[in-house]
C-alpha positions in Angstrom: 102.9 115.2 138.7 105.9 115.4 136.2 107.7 118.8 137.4 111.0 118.6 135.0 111.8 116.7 131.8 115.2 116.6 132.3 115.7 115.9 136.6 117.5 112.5 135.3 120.5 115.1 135.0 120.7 115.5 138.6 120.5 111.5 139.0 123.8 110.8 137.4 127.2 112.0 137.6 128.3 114.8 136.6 132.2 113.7 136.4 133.5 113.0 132.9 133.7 109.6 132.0 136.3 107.4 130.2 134.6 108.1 127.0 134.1 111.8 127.8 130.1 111.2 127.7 128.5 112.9 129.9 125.1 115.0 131.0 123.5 117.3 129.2 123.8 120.6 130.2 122.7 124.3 128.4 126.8 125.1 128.3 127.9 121.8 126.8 126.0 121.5 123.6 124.8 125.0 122.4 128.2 124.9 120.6 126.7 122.2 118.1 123.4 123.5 117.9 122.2 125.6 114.7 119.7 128.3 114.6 118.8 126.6 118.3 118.2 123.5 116.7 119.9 119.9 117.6 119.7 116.8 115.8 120.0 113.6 118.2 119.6 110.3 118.1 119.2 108.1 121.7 120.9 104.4 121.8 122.2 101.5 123.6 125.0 99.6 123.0 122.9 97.1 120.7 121.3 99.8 118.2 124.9 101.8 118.0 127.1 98.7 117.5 124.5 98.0 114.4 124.2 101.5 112.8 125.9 104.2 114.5 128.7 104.2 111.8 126.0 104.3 109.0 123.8 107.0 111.4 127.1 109.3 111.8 128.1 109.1 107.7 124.4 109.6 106.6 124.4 113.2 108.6 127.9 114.4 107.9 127.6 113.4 103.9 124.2 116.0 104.4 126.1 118.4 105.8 124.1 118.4 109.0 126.7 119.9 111.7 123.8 119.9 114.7 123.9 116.6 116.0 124.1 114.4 119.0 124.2 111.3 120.2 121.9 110.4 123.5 123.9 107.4 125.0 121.5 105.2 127.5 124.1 103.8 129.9 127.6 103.4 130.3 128.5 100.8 128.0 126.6 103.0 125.3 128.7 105.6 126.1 132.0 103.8 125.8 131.2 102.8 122.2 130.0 106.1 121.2 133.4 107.5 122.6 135.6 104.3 121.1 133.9 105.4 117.7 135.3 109.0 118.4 132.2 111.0 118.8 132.5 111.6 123.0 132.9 115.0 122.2 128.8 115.1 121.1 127.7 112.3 123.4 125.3 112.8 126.3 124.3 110.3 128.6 121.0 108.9 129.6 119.6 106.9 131.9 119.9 103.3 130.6 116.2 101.4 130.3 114.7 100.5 133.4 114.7 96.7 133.6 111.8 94.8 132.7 110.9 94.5 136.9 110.7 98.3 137.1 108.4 98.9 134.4 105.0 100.3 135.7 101.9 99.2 135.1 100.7 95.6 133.9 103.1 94.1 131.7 101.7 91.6 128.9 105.3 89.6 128.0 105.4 88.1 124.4 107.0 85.0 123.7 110.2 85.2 121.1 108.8 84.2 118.0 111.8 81.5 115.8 114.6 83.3 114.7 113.6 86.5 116.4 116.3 89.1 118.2 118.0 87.8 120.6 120.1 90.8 121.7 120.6 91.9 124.7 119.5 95.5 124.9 122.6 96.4 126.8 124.9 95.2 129.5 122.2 94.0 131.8 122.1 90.7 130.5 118.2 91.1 129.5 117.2 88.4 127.0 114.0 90.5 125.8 115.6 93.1 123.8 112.9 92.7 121.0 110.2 94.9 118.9 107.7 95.4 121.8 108.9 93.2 124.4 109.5 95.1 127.6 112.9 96.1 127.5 112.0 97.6 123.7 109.2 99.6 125.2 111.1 101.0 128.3 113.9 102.3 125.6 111.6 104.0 123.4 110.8 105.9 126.6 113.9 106.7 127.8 114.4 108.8 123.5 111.7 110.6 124.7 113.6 111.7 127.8 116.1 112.5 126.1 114.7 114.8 123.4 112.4 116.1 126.4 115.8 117.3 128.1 117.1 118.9 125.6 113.6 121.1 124.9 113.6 121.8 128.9 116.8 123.4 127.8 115.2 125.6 125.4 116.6 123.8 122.3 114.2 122.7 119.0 115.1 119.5 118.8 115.0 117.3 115.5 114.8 113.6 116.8 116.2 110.6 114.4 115.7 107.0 115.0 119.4 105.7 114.8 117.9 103.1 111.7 117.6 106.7 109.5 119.5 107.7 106.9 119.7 111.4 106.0 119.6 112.4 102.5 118.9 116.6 103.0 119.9 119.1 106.1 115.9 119.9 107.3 116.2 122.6 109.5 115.7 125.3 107.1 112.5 123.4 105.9 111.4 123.3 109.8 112.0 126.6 110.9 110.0 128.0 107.4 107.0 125.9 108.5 107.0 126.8 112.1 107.4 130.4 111.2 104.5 132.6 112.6 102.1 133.3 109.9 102.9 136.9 108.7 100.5 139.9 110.3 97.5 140.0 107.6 97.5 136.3 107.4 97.4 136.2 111.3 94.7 138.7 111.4 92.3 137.2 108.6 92.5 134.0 110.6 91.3 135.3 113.9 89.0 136.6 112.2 87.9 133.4 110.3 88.5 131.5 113.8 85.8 134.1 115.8 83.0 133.2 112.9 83.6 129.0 113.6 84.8 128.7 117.1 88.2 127.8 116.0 91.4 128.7 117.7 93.9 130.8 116.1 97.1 130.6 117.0 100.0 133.4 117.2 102.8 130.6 115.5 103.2 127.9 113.5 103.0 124.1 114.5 104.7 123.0 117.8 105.9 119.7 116.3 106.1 118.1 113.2 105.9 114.4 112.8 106.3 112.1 110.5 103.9 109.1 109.3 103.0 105.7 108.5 101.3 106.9 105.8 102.1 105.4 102.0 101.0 108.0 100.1 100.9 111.5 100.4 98.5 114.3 98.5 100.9 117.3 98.0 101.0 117.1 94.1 104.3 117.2 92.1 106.9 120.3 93.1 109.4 120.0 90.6 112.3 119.3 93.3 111.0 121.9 96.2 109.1 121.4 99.1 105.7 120.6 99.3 105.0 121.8 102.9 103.3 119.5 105.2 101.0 117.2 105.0 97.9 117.9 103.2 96.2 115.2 104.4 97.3 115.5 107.9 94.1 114.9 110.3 93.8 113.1 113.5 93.1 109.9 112.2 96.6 109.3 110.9 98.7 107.4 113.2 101.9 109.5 114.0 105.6 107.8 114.2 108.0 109.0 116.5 111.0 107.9 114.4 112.1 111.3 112.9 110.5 114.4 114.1 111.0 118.1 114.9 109.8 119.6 118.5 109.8 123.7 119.1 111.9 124.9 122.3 109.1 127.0 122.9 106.7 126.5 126.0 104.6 124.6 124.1 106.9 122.1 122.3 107.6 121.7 126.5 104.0 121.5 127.3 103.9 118.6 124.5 107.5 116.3 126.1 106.0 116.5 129.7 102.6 115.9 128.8 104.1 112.5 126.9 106.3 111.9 129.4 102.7 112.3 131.9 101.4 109.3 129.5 103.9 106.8 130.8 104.1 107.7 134.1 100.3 106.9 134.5 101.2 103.7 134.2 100.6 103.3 130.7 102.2 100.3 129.2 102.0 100.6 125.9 105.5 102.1 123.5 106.1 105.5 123.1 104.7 106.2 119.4 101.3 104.6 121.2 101.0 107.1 124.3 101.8 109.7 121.9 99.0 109.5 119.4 97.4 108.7 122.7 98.2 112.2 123.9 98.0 114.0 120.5 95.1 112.7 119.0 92.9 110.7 121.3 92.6 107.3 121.8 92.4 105.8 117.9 93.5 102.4 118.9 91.5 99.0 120.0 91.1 99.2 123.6 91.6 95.8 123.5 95.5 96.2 122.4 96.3 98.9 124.7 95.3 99.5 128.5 94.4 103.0 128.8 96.4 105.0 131.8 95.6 105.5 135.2 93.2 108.3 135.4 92.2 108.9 132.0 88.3 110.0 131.3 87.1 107.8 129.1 83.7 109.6 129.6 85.2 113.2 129.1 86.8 112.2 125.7 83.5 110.8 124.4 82.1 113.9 125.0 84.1 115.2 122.5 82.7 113.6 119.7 79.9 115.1 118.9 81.0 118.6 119.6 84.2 118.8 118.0 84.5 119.8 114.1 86.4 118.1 111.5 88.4 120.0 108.7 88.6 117.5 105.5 89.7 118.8 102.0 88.3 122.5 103.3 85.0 120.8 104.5 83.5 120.4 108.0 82.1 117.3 108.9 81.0 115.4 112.1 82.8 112.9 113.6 80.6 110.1 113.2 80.7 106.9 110.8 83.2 104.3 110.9 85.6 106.4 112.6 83.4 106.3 115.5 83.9 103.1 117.4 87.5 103.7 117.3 87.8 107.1 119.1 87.9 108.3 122.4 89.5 111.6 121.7 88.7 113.9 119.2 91.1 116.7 119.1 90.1 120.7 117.5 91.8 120.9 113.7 92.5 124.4 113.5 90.1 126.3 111.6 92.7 129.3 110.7 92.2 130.5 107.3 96.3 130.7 107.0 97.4 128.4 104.3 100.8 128.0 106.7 98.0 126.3 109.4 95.4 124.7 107.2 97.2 121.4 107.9 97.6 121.4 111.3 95.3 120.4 114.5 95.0 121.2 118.0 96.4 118.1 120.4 93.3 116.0 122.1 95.6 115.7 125.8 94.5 113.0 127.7 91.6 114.3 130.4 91.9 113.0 133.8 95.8 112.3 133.6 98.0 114.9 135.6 100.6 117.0 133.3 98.9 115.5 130.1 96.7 118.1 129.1 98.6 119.9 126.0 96.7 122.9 126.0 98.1 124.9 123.2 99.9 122.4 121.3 99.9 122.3 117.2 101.0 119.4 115.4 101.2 118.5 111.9 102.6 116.1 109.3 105.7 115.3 107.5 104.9 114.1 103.7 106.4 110.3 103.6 107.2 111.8 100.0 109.9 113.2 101.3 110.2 112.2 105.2 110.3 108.3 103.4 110.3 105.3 104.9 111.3 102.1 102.8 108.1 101.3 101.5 107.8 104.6 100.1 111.4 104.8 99.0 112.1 101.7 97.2 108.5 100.3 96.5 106.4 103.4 95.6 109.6 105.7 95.1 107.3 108.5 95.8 110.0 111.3 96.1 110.6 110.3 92.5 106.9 110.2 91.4 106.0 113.3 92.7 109.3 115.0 92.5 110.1 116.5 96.3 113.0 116.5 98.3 114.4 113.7 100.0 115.1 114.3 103.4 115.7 111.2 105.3 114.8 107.2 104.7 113.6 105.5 108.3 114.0 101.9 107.1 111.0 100.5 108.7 108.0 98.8 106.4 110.7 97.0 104.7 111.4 93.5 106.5 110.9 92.1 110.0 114.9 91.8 111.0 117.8 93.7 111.5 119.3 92.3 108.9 116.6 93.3 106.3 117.0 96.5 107.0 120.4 96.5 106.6 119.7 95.1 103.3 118.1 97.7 102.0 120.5 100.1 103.2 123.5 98.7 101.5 121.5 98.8 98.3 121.1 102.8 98.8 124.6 102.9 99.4 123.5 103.9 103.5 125.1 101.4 105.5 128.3 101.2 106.4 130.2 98.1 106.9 133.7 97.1 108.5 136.3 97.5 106.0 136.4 93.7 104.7 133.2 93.5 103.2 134.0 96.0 100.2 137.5 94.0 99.6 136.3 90.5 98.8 139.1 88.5 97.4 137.1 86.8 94.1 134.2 88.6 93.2 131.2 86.7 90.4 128.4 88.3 88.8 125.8 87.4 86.4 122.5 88.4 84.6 118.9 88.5 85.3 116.4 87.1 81.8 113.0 89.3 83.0 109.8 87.8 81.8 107.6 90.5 80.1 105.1 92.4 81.7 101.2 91.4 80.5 99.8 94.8 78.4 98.1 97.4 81.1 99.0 95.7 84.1 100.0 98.9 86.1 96.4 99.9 85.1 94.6 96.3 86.3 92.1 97.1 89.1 91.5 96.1 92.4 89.4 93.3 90.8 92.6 91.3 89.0 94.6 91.4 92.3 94.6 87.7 92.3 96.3 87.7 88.4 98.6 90.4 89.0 99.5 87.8 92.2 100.3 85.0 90.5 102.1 86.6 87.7 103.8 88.0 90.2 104.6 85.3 92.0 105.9 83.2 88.7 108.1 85.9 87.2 110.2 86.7 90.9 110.3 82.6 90.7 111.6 82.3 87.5 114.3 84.8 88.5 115.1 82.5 91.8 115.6 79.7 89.6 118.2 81.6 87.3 120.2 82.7 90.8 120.1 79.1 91.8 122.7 77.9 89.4 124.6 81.9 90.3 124.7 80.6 93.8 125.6 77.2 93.4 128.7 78.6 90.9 130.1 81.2 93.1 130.0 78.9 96.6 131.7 76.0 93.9 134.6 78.0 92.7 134.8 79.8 96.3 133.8 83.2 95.1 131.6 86.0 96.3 128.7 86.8 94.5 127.2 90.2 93.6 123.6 90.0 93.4 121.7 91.1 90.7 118.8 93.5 90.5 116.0 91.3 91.0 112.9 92.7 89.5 109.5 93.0 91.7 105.8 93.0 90.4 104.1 92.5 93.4 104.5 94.2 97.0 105.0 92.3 100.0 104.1 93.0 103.3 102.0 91.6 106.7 98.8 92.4 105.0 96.4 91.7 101.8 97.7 93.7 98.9 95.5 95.1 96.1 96.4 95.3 93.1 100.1 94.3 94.8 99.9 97.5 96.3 99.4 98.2 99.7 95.9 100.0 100.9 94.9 102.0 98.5 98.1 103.5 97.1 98.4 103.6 93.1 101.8 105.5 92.8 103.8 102.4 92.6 104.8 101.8 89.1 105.8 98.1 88.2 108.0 96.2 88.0 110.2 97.9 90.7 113.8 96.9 92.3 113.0 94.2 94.4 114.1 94.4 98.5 116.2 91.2 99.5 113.8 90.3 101.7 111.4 90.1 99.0 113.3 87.2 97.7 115.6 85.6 99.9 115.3 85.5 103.8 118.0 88.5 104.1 119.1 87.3 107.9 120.1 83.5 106.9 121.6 84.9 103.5 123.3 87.6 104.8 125.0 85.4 107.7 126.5 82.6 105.3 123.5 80.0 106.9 123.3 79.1 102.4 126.0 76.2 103.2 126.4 72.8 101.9 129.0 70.3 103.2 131.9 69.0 101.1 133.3 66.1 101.8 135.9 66.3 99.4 136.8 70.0 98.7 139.4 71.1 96.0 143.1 70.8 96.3 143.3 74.4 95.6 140.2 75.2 98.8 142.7 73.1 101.4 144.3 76.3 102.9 141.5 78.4 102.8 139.6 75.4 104.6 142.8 75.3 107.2 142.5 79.4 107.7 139.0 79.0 108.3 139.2 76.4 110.9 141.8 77.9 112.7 139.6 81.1 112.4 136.8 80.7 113.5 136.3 76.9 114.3 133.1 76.1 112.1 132.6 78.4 109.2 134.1 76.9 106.2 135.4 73.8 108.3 132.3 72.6 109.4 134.3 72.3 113.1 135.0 69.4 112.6 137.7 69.2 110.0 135.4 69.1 106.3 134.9 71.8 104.4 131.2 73.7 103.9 130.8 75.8 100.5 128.9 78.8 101.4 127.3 81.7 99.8 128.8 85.3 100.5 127.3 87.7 98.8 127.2 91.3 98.5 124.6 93.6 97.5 123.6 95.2 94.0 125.2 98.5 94.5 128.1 96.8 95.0 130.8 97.8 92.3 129.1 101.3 92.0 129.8 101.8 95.7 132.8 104.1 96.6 133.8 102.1 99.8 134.2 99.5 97.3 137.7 98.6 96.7 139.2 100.6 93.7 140.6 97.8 91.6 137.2 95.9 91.9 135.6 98.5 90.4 138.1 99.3 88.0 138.7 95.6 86.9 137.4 94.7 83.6 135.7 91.5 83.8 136.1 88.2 82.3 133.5 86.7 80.7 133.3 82.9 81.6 130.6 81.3 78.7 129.6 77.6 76.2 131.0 79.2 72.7 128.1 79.6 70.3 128.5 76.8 67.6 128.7 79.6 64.8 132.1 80.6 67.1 133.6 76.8 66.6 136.5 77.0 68.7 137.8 73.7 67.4 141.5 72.6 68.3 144.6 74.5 66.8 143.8 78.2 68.6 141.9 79.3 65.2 138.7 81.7 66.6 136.2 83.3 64.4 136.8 86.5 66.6 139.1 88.7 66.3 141.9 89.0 68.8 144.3 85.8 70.0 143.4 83.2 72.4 145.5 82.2 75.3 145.2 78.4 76.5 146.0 77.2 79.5 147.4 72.8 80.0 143.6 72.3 80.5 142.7 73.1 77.2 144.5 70.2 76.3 141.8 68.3 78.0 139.4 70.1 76.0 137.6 72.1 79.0 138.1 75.4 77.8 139.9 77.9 76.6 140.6 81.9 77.3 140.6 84.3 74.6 140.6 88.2 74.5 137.3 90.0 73.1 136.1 93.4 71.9 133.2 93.3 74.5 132.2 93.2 78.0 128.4 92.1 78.8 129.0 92.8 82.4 125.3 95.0 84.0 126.8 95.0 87.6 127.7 98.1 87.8 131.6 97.0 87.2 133.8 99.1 85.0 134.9 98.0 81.7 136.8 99.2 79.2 137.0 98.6 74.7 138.6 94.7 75.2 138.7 92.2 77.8 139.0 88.4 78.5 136.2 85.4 78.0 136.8 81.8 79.3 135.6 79.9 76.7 133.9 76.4 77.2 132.7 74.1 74.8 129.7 72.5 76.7 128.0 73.1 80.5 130.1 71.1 83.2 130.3 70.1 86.0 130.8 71.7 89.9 133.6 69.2 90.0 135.0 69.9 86.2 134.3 74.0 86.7 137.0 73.2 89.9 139.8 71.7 88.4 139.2 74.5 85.7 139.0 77.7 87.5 140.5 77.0 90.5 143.8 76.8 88.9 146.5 79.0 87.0 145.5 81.4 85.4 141.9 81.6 86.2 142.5 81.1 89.6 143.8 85.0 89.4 140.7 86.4 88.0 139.5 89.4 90.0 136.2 89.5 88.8 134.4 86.6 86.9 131.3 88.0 84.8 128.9 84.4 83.8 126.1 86.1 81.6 124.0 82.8 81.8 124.8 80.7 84.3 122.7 77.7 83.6 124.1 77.1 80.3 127.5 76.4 82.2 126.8 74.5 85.2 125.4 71.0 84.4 124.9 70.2 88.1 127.2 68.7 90.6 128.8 65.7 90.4 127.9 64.4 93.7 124.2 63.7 93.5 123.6 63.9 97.8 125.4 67.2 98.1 122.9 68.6 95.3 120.0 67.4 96.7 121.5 69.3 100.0 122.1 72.1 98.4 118.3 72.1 97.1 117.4 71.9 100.5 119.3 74.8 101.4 118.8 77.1 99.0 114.5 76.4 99.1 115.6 76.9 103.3 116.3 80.3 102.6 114.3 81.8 100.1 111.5 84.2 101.1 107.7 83.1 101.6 105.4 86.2 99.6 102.1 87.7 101.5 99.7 88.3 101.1 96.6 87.3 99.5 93.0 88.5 101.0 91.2 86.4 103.5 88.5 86.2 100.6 91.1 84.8 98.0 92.9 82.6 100.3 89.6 80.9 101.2 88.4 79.9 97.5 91.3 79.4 96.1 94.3 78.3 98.1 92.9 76.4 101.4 93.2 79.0 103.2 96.9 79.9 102.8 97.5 84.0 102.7 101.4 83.6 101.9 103.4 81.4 99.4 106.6 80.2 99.3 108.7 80.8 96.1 110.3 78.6 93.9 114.1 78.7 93.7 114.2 75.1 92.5 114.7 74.8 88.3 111.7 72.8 86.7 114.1 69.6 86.3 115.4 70.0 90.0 111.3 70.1 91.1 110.3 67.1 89.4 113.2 65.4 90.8 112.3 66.3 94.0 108.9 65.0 93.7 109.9 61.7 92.8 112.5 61.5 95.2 109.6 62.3 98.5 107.1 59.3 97.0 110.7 57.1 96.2 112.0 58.2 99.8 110.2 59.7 102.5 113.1 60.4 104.5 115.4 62.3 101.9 113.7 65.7 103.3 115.1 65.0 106.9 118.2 63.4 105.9 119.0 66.8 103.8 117.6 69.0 106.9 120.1 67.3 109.3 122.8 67.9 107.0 121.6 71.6 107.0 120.0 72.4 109.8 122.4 71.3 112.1 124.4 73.9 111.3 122.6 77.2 112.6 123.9 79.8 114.3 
């Protein structure tokens, strides 16, 4: 029997440590809360060393002055006090290692290029999403937030991968407010004449969801209350949610905490919606706790009504099979309860009954997740409030999500990211969308695919030449908005949506890791070896040896071109250096042949043209102009500078060009069409390399239905994009009948190079 949520204060020290982290007690952090509320968020050292920073500036930009930070272990501790924020650091119990953990354990074998983090200082190599240590540290937030209720605080409870947009406590307390007398009488009145329950308060906890949709209707910027779908058969997610000190709210953290400690070996979100709505999973993916009547849920079934849309129905139908539990929806005739429902408990397990407890739903409208906040943009479509992003349902890695996050603007990064020495941008050519194809039904899914498919391809093949520029001249590259048409996700699409959600309008801005594989991207693994690199590149290939020993240098004195980029948002960003955003651009373009920049410094346009000796050698010219085609968010002002060139040249030829006086100096380089001024490279092996390279990191799209896959693509759900231009892909294909070894003579090359 679990007698108190919070005894793993007694467990640890009491004494303040170095970093002035230290238990939780009533005393210690009423002085942060607000209207009895906290905010915390629980991490180890992994989780806060990846977005604590962003976590901390998300909730101080909203003005939230309530929060915490639940540190599990000493070494999380000592980096939440080394960031500075001791002073509103508690300590928990670090996860119990993976030999502790009760129950059967099912182990998972790392999957290629999964996490390989530690999960803290105890040298565990199964940090990952539901390995063991993962599960045990989903636990040990719920311990937390449980000792902070035992304390008599509401708590608010934030994954650290949140971003907070909007303060939600006066949202919270409005919808847990007791219904007001008359409202509270008519519904025990209505609640005697069906056998309801009504209750004397509002919900005990509000959750959010997986959900991708939501049907509160348009609110003109205000809230839109909870849920209105909210029933039991939605799954619940325990990243963000709001808990009631009340007894209740107390009832619901021990009766959770009851869940694991019956051996239960499933995650924390999983024993919740074990505990709050009955069992609605597969037994076949989780074991059920010790104790639990499977035999006294059943009997639920047929007994218990169902409130859908204002209409009773029985539980029975395709629901069936799935549920062991069937809790009571509240049958109050309060509109403040009509979304709400009575928690299931979980019969036979000690401490686990939650008698009394109320829970409803978050809209993912404006309790978003990235799905619904950059695919479906559903605050936007149905105009609520946006309280928080949890960036989840956007990508499979850490990385991904960080992605994402630096395209909000939400993440932030060490100081050297947003003051890149040479900065390069470019411009997207969209294909145009087919008449009516946000209206195609379910029935065209497989046209709207391969449209979909052909247009983010055709924009892959325009970066290919961006790429291969900017890692050429040694210059970062700000990525475009790359246009989408076509969710992806682990799971058939229709109508390149997801389920059956038709909010999403198309085409919309396109996730990294909707086109490129964000993790190798992001960590410079888009590299090609030079074996004979620029005069100019010689010191930065020394600093870069010395450095770090093998990026840039290869480690083993040559030189490796690699792609750093930085995401869209970039030059709009405020963290951004000031004089990148402030630099006007030059243009670097082929002169139109109505321009006729012949020999003499004559120019159809006005203004005068400055050469440099290389003009003399006819590569180009610089000039000033009257315009600035820049769409990268840069600043630019009535005149800047264009780099004329009289034909596409080379990698080699673009080198000896830019790399010198005074291009070399150019801040920011602006290349409207790339492909008109790279020709290719001169060394013919290194471009085949690089075609490896780039094809190694691009992203694979899925996915198609099992029925589609079948009779039409052998089978194959997902499909690879096409980075490669047309000419490059012919090229290739000759080349693997000519040669059947140039693949892994290009993947050595490459490969051999991973981190």
């Amino acid at each position: 029997m679990f007698a108190c949520c919070c005894c793993f204060i007694s467990s640890v020290s009491t004494q303040q440590t170095a970093s002035t982290c230290y238990p939780a007690s009533r005393a210690r952090v009423e002085a942060f809360a607000q209207n009895g509320t906290l905010l915390v968020t629980a991490v180890d050292r992994q989780l806060w060393d990846f977005f604590g920073a962003s976590w901390v500036a998300s909730v101080e930009s909203s003005g939230i002055t309530y929060w915490l930070v639940a540190a599990m272990g000493e070494d999380a501790a000592a980096a939440v006090g080394a960031a500075g924020h001791g002073h509103r650091c508690v300590l928990t119990p670090q996860p119990a290692n993976v030999s502790a953990l009760p129950g059967p354990v099912r182990r998972r074998r790392r999957q290629a290029g999964g996490s390989r983090g530690s999960g803290g200082s105890g040298g565990q190599s199964l940090y990952e999403w539901r390995g063991d240590l993962w599960k045990a540290a989903t636990w040990a937030k719920v311990a937390a937030v449980a000792g902070l209720v035992e304390l008599g605080f509401s708590v608010v409870h934030s994954d650290v991968d949140v971003s907070w947009f909007r303060d939600p406590v006066p949202l919270f307390l409005s919808l847990a407010a007791p219904p007001p007398p008359e409202a509270a009488a008519a519904a025990a009145v209505a609640d005697a004449q069906t056998g309801g329950v009504a209750p004397g308060a509002g919900p005990t906890a509000l959750f959010s969801t997986d959900l991708l949709t939501t049907l509160n209707p348009p609110n003109g910027g205000e809230d839109s209350g909870m849920e209105r779908s909210c029933d039991p058969s939605y799954s619940l997610n325990t990243g963000v949610y709001w808990v009631s000190g009340s007894e209740q709210g107390l009832r619901l953290m021990r009766g959770w905490l009851a869940i694991r400690d019956a051996s239960f070996p499933g995650d924390d979100q999983q024993g919740l919606n074990l505990l709050v709505r009955g069992n609605m999973l597969p037994l076949g993916i989780v074991t059920l706790p010790l104790g639990y009547d499977v035999q006294a849920a059943t009997a639920t079934i047929a007994a218990a009504p169902f409130e859908s849309a204002g209409k009773q129905r029985p539980l029975r139908g395709s629901h069936e099979a799935k549920r062991l539990g069937a809790p009571l929806l509240q049958q109050s005739g309060s509109a403040a309860l009509r979304h709400t429902y009575l928690a299931a408990g979980a019969p036979g397990v000690p401490g686990a009954e939650a008698e009394g407890v109320v829970v409803s739903c978050l809209p993912v409208s404006s309790f978003s997740h990235t799905y619904a906040f950059a695919t479906s943009r559903l605050h936007q479509v149905r105009q609520h409030p946006l309280y928080e992003v949890h960036w989840v349902w956007g990508g499979k890695s850490l990385e991904s999500k960080r992605q994402c996050m630096r395209d909000a603007m939400a993440f932030v990064d060490p100081p050297h990211h947003y003051d890149p020495q040479r900065i390069i941008t470019f411009e997207l050519q969209h294909v145009e969308m087919p008449p009516g194809y946000n209206q195609w039904p379910a029935s065209r899914s497989g046209d709207m695919v391969a449209f979909a498919l052909s247009a983010l391809s055709s924009q892959l093949q325009q970066a290919y030449w961006a790429l291969a520029l900017a890692m050429a001249l040694n210059r970062t590259l700000v990525l475009p908005q790359f246009q989408c048409y076509c969710a992806k996700n682990w799971f058939a699409t229709t109508a390149c949506r997801i389920t059956s959600e038709r909010d999403t309008v198309f085409p919309f801005p396109c996730p990294l890791s909707h086109v490129f594989r964000a993790k190798l991207l992001t960590r410079g693994e888009l590299r090609v070896p030079d074996p004979r690199p620029h005069p100019s590149l010689a010191s930065a290939a020394t600093a870069a040896a010395a450095a770090t020993g093998d990026a840039g240098s290869g480690g083993g004195g040559g030189w490796f071109r690699v792609a750093d980029v930085r995401e869209v948002s970039f030059l709009r960003n405020p963290r951004t250096a000031g004089d990148l955003r402030s630099a006007t651009p030059t243009v670097l373009r082929v002169v139109d042949q109505s321009e006729n920049p012949s020999a003499g410094g004559s120019s159809s346009s006005s203004g005068s043209r400055r050469r440099s000796t290389k003009d003399n050698d006819a590569l180009g010219s610089m000039r000033n102009s009257g315009s600035d085609n820049s769409d990268n968010g840069s600043s630019s002002s009535s005149s800047g500078t264009e780099i004329l060139l009289d034909s596409a040249r080379t990698d080699r030829e673009l080198q000896d060009l830019l790399l010198s006086p005074p291009y070399d100096a150019v801040r920011v380089l602006h290349v409207p069409r790339p492909a008109t001024v790279l020709s290719g490279f001169a060394d013919a092996l290194m471009w085949q390399q690089y075609d490896h390279a780039v094809q190694r990191v691009t992203a694979t799209w899925c996915c198609r239905s099992q029925r589609d896959a079948e009779a039409h693509f052998g089978g194959s759900r997902r499909e690879k994009l096409q980075p490669l231009p047309p000419s490059r892909q012919q090229l290739q294909h000759q080349q693997h009948h000519a040669d059947g070894h140039l693949g892994s003579s290009s993947s050595s090359s490459s490969d051999g190079d991973e981190q």
